[in-house]
C-alpha positions in Angstrom: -24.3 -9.1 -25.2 -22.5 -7.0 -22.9 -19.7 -3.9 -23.6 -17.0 -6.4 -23.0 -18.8 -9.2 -25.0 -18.8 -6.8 -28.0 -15.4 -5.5 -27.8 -14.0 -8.7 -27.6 -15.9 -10.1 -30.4 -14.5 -6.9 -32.7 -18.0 -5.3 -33.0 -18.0 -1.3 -32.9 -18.5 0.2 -29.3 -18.6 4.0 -28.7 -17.5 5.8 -26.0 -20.8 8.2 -25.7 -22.9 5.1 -25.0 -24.5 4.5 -21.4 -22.3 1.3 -20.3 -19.0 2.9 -21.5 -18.4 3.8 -17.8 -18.0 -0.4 -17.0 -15.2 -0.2 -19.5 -13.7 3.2 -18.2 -13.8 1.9 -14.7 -11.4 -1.2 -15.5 -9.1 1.3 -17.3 -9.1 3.4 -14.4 -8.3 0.7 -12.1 -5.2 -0.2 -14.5 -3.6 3.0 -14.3 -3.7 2.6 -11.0 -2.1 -0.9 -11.1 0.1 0.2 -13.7 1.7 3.1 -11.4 1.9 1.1 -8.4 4.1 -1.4 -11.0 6.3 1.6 -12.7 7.1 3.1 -9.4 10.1 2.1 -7.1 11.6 -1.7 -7.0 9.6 -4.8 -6.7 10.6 -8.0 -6.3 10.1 -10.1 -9.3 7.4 -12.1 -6.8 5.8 -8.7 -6.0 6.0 -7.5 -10.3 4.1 -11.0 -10.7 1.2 -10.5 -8.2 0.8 -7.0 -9.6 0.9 -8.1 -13.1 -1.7 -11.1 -11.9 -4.3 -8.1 -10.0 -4.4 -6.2 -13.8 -4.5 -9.0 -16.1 -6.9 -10.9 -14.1 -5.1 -14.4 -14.7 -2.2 -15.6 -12.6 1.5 -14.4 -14.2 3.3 -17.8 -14.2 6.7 -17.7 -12.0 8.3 -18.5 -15.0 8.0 -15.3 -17.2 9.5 -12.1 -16.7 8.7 -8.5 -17.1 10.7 -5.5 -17.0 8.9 -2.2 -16.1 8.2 0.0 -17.0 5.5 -1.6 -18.4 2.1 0.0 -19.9 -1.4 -1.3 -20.6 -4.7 0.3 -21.5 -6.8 -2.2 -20.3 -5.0 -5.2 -18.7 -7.3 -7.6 -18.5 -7.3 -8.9 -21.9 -3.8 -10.4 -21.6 -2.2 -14.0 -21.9 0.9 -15.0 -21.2 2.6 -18.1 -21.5 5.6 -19.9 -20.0 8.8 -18.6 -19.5 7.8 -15.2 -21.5 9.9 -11.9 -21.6 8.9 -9.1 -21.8 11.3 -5.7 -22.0 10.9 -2.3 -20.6 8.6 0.6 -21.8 6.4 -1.9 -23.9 2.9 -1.2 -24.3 0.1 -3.4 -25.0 -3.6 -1.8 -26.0 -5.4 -5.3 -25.1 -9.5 -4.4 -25.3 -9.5 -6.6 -27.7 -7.7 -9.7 -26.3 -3.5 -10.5 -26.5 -2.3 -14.0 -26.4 1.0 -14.5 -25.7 2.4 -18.2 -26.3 5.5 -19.9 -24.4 9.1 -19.0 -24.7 8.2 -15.5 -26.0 10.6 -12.4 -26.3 9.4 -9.1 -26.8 11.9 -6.2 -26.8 11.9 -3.3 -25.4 9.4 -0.3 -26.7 7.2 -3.1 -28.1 3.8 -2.2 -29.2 0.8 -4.5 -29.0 -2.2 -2.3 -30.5 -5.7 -4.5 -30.2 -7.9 -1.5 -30.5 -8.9 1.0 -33.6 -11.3 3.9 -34.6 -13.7 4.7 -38.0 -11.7 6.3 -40.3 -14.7 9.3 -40.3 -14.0 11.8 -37.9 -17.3 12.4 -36.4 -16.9 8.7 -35.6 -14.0 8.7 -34.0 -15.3 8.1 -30.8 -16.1 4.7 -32.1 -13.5 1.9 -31.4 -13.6 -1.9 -32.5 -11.2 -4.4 -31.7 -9.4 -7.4 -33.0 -7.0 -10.0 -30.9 -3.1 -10.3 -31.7 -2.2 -14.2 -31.0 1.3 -14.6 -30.9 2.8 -18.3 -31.5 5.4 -19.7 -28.9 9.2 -19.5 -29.2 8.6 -15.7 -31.3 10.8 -13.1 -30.6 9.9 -9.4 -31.4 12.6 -6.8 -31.9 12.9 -3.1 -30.0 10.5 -0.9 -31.2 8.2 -3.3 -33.2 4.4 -2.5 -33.3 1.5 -5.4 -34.2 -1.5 -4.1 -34.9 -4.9 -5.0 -33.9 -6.5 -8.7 -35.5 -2.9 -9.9 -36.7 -1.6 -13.6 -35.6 2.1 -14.6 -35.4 3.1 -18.0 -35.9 5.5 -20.1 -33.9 9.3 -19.7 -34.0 9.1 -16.1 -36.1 11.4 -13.2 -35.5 9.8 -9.4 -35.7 12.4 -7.3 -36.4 13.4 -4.1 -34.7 11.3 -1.3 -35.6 8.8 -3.2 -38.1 5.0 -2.6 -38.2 3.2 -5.9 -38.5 -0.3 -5.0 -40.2 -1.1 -8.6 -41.7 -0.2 -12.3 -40.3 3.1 -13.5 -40.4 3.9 -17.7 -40.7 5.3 -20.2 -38.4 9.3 -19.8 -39.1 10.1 -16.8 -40.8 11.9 -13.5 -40.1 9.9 -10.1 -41.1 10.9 -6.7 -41.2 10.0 -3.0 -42.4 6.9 -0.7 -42.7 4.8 -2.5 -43.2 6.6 -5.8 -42.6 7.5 -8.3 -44.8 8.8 -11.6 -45.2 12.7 -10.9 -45.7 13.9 -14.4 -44.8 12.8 -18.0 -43.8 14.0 -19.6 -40.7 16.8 -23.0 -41.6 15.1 -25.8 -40.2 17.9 -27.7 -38.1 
């Protein structure tokens, strides 16, 4: 199984072992992506093929993203159709972020896929678990998910909450850590 393999299936990889560098070259090759993105206009075409090079998968015409926008990784992203995304949102994706249709995430948004040993000599170590995010959910300004946590359809984040455990279809969570404050009326 290779470095990517492992991260994706949420089994430990350190940063001192002798493939690291395959992982490090992808990140290097975002930031690159990622500055070309933040600086200056583009075109909502040209934000698209940019966001398309780093995640590796074709950014449907339908969603839109406001820079700045920041990634670790990048190529561990999904989006949807008709998605928004805010400005100055970050999304840690090593271990895989699925975005479903109709999405909005607010601005300062933070997707977090990736964690370390709670030891400090292993700090160095990292595992990582996907954040799946159901269509129609709309996450407030400022709202951080954290790595392995699934969203279901139709929820609202709101602003400022941290999201450490899954959250239902049709429900409205809040605080730190975030919990269920309110369920959704059915119309």
């Amino acid at each position: 199984m290779d470095i990517f393999a492992r991260d994706l299936a949420g089994l430990l990889v350190d940063s001192k072992e002798k493939d690291f560098h395959q992982i490090l070259e992808i990140i290097h090759n975002a930031q690159k992506l990622i500055a070309k993105l933040n600086t200056g206009y583009h075109s909502p075409e040209s934000a698209r093929e940019i966001l398309s090079e780093l995640f590796g998968a074709r950014v449907d015409e339908s969603c839109w993203i406001l820079p700045p926008f920041y990634t670790d990784f990048g190529r561990n992203i999904r989006l949807g159709k008709g998605v928004f995304i805010n400005q100055n949102c970050t999304f840690m994706d090593r271990g895989g972020i699925n975005i479903g249709d109709e999405c909005f995430i607010g601005p300062r948004v933070n997707l977090v896929t990736i964690n370390h040993d709670l030891q400090p000599h292993k700090r160095s170590i990292t595992y990582c678990k996907p954040i799946n995010i159901g269509a129609r959910v709309w996450m407030g300004v400022g709202a951080t998910v954290c790595a392995g946590v699934s969203i279901g359809e139709g929820s609202i984040i709101g602003a400022g909450a941290v999201v450490t455990k899954d959250v239902p279809s049709g429900v409205i969570v809040a605080g730190n850590p975030a919990r269920i404050i309110k369920e959704i009326p059915k119309e």
